[in-house]
PQR file of N, CA, C, O and H, with PARSE charges and radii, in Angstrom:
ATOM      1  N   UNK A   1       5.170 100.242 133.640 -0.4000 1.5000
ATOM      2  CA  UNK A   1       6.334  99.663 134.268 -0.0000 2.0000
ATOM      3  C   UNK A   1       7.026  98.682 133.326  0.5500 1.7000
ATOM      4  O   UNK A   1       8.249  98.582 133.234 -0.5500 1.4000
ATOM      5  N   UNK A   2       6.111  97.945 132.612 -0.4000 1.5000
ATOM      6  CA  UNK A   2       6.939  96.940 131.860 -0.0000 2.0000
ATOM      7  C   UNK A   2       7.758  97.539 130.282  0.5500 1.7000
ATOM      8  O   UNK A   2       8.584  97.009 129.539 -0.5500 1.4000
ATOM      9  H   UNK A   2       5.117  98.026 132.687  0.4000 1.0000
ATOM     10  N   UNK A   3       7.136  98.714 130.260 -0.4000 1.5000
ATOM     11  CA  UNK A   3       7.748  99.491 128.809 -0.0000 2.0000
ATOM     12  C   UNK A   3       8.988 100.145 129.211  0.5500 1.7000
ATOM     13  O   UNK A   3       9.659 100.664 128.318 -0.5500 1.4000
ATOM     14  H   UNK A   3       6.465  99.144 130.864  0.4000 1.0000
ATOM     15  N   UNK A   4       9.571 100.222 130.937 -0.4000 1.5000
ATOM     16  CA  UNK A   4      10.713 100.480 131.762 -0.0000 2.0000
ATOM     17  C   UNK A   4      11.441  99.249 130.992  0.5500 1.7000
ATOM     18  O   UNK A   4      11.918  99.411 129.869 -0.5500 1.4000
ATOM     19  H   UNK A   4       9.026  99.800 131.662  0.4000 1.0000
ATOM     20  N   UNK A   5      11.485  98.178 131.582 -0.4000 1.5000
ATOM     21  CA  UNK A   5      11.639  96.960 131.213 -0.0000 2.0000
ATOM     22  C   UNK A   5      12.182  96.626 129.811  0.5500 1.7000
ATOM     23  O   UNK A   5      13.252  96.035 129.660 -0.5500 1.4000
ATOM     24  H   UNK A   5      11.097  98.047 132.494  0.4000 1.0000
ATOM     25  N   UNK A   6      11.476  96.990 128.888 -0.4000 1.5000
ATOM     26  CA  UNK A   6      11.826  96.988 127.718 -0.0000 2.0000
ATOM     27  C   UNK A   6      13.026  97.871 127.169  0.5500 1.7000
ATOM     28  O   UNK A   6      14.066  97.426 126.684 -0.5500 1.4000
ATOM     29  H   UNK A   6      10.607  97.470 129.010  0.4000 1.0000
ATOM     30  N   UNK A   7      12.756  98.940 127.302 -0.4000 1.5000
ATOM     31  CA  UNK A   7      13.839  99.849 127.251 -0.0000 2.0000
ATOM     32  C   UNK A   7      15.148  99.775 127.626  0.5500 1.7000
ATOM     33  O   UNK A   7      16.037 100.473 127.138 -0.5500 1.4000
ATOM     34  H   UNK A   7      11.912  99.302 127.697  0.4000 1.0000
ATOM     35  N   UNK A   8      15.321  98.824 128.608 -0.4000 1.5000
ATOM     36  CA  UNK A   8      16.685  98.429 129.503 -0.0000 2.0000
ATOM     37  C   UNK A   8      16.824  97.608 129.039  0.5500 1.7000
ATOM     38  O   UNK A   8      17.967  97.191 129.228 -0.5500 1.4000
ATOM     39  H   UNK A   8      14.599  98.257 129.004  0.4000 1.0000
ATOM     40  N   UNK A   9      15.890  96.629 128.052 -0.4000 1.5000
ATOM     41  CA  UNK A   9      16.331  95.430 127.576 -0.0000 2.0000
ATOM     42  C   UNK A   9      17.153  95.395 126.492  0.5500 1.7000
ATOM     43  O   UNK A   9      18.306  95.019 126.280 -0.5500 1.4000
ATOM     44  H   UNK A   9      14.962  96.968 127.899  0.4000 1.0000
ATOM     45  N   UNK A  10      15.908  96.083 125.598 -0.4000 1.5000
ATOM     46  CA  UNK A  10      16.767  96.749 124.356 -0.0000 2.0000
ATOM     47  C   UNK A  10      18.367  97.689 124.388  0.5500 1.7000
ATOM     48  O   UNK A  10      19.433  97.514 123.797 -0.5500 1.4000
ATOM     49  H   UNK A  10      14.972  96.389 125.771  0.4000 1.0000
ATOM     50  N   UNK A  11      17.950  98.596 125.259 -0.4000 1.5000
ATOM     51  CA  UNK A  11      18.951  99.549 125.557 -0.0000 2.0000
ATOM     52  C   UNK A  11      20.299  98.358 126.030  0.5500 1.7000
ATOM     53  O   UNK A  11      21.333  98.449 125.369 -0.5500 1.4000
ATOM     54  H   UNK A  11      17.084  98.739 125.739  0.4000 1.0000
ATOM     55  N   UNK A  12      20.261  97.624 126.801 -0.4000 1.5000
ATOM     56  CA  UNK A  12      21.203  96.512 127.316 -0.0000 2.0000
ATOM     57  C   UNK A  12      21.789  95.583 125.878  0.5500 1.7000
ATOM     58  O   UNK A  12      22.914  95.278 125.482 -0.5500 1.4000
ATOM     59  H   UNK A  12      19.422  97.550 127.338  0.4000 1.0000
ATOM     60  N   UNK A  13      20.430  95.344 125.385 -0.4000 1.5000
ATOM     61  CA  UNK A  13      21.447  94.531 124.043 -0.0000 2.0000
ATOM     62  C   UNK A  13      22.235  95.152 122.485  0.5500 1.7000
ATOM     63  O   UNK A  13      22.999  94.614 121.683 -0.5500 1.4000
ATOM     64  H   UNK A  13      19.516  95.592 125.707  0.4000 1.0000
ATOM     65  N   UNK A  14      21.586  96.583 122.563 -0.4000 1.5000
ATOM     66  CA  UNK A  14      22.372  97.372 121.805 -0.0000 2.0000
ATOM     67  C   UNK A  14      23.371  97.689 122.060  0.5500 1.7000
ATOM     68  O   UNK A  14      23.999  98.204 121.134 -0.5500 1.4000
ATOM     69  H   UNK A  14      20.965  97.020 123.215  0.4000 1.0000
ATOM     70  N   UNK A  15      24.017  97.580 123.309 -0.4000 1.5000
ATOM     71  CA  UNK A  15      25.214  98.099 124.356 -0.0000 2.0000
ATOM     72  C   UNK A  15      26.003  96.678 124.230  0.5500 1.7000
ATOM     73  O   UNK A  15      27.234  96.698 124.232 -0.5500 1.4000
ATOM     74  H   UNK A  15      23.506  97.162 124.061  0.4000 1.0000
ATOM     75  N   UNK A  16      25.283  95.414 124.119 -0.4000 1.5000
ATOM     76  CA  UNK A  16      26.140  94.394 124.282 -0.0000 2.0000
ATOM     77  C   UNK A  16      26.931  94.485 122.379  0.5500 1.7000
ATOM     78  O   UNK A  16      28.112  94.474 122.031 -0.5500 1.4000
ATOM     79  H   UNK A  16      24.283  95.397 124.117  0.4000 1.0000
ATOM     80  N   UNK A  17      25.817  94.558 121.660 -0.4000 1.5000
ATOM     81  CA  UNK A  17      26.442  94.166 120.432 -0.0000 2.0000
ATOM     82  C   UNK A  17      27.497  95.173 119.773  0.5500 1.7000
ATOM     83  O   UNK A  17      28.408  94.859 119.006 -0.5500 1.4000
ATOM     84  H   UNK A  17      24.858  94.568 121.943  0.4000 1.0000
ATOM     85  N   UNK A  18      27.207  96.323 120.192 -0.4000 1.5000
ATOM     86  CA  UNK A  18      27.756  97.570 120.298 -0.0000 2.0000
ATOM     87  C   UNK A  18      29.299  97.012 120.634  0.5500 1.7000
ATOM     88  O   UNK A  18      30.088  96.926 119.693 -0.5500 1.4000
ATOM     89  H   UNK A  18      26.467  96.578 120.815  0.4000 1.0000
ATOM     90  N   UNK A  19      29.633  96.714 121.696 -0.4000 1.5000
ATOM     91  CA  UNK A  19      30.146  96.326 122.158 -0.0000 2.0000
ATOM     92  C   UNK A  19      31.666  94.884 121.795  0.5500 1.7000
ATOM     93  O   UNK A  19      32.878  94.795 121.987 -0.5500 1.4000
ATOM     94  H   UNK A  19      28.992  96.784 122.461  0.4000 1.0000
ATOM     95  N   UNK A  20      30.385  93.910 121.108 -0.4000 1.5000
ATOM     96  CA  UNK A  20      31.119  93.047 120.486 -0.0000 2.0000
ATOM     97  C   UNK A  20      31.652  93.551 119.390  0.5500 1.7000
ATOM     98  O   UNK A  20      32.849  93.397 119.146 -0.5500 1.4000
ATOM     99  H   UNK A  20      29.399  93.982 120.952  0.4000 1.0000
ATOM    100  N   UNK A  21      30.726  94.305 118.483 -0.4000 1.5000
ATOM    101  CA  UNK A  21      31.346  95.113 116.923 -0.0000 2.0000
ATOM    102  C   UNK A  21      32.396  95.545 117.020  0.5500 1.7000
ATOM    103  O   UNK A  21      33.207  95.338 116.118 -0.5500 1.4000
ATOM    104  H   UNK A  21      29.753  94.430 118.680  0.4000 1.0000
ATOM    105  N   UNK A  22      32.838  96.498 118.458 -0.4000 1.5000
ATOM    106  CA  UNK A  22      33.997  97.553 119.157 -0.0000 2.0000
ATOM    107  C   UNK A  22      35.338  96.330 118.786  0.5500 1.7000
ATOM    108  O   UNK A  22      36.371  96.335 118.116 -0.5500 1.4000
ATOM    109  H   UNK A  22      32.179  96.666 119.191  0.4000 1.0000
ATOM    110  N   UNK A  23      34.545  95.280 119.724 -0.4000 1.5000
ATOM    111  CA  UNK A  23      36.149  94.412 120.411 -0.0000 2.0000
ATOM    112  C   UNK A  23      36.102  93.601 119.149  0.5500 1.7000
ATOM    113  O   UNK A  23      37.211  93.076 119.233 -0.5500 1.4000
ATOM    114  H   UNK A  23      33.706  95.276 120.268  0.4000 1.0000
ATOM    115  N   UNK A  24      35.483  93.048 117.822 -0.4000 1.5000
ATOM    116  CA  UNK A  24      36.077  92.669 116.814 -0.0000 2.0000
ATOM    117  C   UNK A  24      36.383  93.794 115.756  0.5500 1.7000
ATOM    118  O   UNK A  24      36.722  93.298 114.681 -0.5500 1.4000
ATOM    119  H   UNK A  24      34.581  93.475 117.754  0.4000 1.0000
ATOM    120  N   UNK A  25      36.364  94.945 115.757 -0.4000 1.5000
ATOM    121  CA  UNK A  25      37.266  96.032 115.349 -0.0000 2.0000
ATOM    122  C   UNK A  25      38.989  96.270 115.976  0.5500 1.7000
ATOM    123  O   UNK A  25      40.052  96.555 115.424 -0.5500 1.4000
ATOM    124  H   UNK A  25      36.089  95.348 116.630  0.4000 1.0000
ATOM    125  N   UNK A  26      38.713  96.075 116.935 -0.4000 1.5000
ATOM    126  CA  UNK A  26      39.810  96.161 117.902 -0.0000 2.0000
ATOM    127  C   UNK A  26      40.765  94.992 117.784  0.5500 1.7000
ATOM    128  O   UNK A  26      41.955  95.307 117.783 -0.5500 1.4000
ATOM    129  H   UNK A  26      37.849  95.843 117.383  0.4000 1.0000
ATOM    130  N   UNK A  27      40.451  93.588 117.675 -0.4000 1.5000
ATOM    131  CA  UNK A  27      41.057  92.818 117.417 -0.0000 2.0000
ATOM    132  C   UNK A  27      41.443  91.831 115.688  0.5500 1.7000
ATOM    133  O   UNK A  27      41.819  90.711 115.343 -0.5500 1.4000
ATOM    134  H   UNK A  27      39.484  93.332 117.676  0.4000 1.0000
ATOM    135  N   UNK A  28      41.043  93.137 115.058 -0.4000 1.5000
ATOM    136  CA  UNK A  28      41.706  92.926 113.584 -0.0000 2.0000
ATOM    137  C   UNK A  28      42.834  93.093 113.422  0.5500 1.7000
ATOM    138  O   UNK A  28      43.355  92.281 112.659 -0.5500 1.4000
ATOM    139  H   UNK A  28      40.738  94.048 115.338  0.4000 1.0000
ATOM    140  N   UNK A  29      43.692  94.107 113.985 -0.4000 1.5000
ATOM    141  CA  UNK A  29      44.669  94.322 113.436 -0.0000 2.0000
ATOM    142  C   UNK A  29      45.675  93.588 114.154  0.5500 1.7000
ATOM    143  O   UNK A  29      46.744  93.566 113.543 -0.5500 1.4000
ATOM    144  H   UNK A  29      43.269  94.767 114.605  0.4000 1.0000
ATOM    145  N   UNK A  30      45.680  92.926 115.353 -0.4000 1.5000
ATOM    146  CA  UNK A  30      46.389  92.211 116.225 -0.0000 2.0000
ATOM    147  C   UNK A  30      46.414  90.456 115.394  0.5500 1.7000
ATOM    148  O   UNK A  30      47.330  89.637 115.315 -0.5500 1.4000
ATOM    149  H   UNK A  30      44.812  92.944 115.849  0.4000 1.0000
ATOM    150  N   UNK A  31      45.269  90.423 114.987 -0.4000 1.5000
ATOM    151  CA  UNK A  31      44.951  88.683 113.971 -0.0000 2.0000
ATOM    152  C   UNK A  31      45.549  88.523 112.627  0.5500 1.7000
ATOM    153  O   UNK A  31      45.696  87.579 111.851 -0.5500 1.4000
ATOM    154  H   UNK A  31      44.525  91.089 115.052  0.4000 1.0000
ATOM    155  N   UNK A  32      46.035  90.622 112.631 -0.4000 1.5000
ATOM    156  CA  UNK A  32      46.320  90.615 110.814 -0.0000 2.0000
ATOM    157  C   UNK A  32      48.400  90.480 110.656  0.5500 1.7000
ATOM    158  O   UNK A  32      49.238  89.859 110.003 -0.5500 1.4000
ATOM    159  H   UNK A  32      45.916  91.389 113.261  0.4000 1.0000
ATOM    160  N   UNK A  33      48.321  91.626 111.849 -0.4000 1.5000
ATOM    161  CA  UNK A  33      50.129  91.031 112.781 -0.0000 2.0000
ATOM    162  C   UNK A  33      50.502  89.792 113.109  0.5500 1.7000
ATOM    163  O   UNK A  33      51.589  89.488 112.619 -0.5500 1.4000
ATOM    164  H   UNK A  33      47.640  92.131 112.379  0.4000 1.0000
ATOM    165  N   UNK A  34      49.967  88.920 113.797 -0.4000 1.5000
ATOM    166  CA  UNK A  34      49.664  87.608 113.771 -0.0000 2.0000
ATOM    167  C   UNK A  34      50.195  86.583 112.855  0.5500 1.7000
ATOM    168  O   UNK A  34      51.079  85.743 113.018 -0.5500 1.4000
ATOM    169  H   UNK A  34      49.084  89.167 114.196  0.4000 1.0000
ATOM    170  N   UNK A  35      49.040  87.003 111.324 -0.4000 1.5000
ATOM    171  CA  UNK A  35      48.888  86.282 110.271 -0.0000 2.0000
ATOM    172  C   UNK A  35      50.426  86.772 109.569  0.5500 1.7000
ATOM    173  O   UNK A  35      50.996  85.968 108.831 -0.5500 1.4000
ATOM    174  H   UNK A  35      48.321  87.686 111.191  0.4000 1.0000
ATOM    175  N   UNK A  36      50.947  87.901 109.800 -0.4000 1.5000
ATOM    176  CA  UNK A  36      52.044  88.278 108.641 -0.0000 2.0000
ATOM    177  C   UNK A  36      52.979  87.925 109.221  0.5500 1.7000
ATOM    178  O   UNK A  36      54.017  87.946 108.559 -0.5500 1.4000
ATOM    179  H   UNK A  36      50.484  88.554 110.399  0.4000 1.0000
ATOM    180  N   UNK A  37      53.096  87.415 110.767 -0.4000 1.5000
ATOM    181  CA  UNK A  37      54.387  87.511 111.062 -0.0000 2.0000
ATOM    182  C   UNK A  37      54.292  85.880 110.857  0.5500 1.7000
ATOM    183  O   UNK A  37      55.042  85.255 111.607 -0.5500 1.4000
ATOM    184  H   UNK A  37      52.253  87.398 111.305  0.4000 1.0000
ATOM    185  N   UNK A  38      53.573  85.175 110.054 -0.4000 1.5000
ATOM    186  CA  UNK A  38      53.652  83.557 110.094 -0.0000 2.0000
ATOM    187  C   UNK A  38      53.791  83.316 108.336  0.5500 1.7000
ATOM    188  O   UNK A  38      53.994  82.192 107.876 -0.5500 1.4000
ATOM    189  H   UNK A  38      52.964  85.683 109.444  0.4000 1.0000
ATOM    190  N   UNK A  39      53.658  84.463 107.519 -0.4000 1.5000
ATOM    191  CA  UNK A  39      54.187  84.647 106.345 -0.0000 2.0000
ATOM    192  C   UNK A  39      55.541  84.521 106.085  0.5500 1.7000
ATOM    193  O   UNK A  39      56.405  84.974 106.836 -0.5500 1.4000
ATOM    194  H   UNK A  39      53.494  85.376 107.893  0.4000 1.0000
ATOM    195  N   UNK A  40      55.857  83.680 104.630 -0.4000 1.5000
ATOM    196  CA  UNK A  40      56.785  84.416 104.100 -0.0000 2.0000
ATOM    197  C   UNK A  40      57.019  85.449 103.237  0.5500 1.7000
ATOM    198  O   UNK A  40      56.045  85.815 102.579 -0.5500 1.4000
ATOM    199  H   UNK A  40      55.156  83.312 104.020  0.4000 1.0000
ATOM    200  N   UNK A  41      58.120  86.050 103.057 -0.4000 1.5000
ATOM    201  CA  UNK A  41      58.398  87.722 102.600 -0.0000 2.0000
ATOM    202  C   UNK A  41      57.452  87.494 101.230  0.5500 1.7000
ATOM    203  O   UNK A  41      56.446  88.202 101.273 -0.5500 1.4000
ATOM    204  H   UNK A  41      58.911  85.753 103.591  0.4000 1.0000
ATOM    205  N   UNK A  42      57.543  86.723 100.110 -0.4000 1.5000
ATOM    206  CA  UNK A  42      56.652  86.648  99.332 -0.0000 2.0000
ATOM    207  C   UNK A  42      55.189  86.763  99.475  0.5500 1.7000
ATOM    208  O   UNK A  42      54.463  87.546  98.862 -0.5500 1.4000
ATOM    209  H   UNK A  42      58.361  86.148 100.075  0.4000 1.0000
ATOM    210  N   UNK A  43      54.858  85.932 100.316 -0.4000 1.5000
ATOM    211  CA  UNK A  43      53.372  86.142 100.778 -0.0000 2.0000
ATOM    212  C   UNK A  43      53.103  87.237 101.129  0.5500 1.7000
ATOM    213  O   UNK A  43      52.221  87.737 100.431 -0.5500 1.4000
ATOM    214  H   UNK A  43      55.447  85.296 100.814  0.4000 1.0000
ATOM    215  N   UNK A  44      53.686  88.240 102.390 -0.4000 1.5000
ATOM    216  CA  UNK A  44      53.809  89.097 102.921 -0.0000 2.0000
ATOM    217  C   UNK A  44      53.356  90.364 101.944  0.5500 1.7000
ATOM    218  O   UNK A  44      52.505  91.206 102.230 -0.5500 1.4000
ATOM    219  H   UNK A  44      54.402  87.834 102.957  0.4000 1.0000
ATOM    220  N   UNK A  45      54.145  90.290 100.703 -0.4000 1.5000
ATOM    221  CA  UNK A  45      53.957  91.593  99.279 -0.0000 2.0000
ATOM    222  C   UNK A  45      53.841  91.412  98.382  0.5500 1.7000
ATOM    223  O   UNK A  45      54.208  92.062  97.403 -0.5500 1.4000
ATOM    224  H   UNK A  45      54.836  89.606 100.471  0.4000 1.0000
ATOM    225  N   UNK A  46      52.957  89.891  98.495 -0.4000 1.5000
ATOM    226  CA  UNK A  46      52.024  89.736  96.985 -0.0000 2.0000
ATOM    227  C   UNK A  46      50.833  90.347  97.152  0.5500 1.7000
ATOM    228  O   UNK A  46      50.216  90.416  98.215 -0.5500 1.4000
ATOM    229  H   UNK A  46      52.659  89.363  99.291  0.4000 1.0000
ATOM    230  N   UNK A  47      50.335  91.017  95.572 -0.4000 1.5000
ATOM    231  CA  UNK A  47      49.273  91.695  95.469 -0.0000 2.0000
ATOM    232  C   UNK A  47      48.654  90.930  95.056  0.5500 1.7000
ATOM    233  O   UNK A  47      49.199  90.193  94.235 -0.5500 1.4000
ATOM    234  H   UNK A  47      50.836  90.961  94.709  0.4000 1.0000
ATOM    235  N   UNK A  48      46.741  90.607  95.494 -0.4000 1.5000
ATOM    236  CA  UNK A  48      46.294  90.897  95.789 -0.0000 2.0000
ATOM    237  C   UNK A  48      46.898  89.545  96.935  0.5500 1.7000
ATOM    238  O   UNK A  48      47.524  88.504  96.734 -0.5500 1.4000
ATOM    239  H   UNK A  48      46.298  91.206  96.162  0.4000 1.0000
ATOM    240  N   UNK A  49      46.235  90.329  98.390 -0.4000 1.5000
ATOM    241  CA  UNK A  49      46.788  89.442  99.948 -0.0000 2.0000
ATOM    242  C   UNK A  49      46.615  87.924  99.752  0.5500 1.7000
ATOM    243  O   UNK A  49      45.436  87.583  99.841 -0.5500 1.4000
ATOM    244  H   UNK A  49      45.727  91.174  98.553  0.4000 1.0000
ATOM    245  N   UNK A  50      47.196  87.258  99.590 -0.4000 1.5000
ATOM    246  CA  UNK A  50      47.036  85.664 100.101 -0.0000 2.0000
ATOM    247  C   UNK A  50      46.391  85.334 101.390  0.5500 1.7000
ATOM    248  O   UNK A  50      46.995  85.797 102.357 -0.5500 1.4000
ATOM    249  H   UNK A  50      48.153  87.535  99.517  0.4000 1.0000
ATOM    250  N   UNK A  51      45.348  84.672 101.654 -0.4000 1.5000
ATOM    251  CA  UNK A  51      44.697  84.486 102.651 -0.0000 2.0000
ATOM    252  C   UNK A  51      44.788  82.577 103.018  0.5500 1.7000
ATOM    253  O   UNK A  51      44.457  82.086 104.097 -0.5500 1.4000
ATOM    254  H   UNK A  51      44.857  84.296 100.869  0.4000 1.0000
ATOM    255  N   UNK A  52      45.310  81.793 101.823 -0.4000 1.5000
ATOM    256  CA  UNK A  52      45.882  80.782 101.759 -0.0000 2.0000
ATOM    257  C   UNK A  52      47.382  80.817 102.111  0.5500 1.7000
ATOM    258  O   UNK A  52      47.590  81.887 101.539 -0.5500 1.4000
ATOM    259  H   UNK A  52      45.579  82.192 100.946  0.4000 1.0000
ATOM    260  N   UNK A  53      48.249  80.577 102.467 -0.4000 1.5000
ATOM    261  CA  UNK A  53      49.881  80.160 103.000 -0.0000 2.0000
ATOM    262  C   UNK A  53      49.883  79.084 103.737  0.5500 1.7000
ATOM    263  O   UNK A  53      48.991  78.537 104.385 -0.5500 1.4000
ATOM    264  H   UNK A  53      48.080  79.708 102.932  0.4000 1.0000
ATOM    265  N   UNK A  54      51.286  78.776 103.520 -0.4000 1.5000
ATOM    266  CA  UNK A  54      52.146  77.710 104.652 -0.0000 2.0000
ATOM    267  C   UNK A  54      52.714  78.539 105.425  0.5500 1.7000
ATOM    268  O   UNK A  54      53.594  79.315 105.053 -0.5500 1.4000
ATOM    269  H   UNK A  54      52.011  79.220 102.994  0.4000 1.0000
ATOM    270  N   UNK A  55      52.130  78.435 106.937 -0.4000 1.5000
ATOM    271  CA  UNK A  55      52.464  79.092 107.594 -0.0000 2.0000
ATOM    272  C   UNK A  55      54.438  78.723 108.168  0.5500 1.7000
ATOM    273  O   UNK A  55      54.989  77.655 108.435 -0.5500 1.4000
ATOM    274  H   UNK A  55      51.415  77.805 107.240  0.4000 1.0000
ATOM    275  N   UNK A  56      54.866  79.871 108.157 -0.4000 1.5000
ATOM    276  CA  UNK A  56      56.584  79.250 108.691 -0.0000 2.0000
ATOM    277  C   UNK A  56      56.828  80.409 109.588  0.5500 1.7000
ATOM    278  O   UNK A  56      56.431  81.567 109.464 -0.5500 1.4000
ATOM    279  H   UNK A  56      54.418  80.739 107.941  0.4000 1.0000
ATOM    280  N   UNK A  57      57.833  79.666 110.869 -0.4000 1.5000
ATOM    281  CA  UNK A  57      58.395  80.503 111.790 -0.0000 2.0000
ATOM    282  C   UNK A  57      59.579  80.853 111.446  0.5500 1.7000
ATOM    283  O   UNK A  57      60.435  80.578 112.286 -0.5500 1.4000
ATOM    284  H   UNK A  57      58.156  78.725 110.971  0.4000 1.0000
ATOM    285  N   UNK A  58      60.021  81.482 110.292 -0.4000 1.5000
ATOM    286  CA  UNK A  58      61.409  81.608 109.834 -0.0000 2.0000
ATOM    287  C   UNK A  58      62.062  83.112 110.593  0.5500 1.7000
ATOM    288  O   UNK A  58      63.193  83.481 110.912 -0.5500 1.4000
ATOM    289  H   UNK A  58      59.325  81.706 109.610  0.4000 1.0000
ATOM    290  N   UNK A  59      60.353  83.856 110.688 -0.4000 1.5000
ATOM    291  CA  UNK A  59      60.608  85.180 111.144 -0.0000 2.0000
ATOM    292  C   UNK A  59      61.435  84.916 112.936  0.5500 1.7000
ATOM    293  O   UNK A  59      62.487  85.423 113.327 -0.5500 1.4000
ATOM    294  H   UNK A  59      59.435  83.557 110.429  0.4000 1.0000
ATOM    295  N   UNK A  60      60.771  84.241 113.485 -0.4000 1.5000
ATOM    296  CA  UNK A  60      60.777  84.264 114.952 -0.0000 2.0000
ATOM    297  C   UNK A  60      62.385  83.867 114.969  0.5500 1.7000
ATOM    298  O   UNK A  60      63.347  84.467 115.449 -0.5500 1.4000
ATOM    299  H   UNK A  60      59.916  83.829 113.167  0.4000 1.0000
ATOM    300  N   UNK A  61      62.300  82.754 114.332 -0.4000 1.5000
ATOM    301  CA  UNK A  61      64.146  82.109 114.249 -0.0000 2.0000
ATOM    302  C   UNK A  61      64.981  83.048 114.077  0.5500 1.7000
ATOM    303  O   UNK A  61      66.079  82.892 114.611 -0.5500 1.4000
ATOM    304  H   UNK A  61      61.519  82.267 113.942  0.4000 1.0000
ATOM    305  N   UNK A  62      64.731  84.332 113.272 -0.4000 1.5000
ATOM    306  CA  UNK A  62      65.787  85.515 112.943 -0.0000 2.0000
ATOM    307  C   UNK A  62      65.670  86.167 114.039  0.5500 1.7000
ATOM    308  O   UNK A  62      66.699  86.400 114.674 -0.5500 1.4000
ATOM    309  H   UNK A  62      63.840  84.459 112.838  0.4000 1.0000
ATOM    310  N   UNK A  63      64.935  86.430 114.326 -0.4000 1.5000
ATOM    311  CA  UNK A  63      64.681  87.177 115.869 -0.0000 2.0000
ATOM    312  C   UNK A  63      65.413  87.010 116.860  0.5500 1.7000
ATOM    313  O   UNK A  63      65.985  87.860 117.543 -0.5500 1.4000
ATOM    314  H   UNK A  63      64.099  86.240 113.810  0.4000 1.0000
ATOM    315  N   UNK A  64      65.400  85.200 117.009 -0.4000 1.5000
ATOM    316  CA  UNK A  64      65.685  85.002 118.317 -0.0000 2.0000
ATOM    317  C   UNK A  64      67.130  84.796 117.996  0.5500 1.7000
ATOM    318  O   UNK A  64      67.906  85.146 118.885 -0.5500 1.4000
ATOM    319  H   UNK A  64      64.936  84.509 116.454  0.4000 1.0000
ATOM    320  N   UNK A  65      67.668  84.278 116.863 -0.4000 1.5000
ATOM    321  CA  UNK A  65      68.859  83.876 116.704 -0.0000 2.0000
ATOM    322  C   UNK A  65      69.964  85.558 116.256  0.5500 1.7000
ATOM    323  O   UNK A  65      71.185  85.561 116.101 -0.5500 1.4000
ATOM    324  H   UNK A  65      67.037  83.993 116.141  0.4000 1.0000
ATOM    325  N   UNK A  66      69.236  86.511 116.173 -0.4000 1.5000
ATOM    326  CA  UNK A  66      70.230  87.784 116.006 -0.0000 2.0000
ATOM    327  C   UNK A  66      70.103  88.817 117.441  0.5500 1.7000
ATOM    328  O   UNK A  66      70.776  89.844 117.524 -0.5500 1.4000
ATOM    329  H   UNK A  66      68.243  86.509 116.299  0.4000 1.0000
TER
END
């Protein structure tokens, strides 16, 4: 009975981490949209990615103001 037990335990926390791996796959590319739309155009298409910037809302201002 207790090797029941185990099995659901294990089986339960492979499903949880499983799980977390999924939803931080899932929420990369939403953190990476995020990060570019707080770029400027330079930052944006310098090679290799800048992971350092000053972040600016210059984008949102064009947005809202056209």
């Amino acid at each position: 009975m207790q090797v029941a037990k185990k099995r659901t335990f294990l089986s339960r926390t492979f499903e949880v981490i499983f799980l977390i791996i999924f939803g931080i796959f899932n929420l990369i590319p939403i953190f990476w949209g995020v990060f570019t739309s707080i770029k400027t155009a330079a930052d944006i298409s310098s090679m290799p990615p800048k992971f350092k910037f000053i972040p600016t809302l210059t984008h949102y201002v064009q947005v809202l103001t056209t």
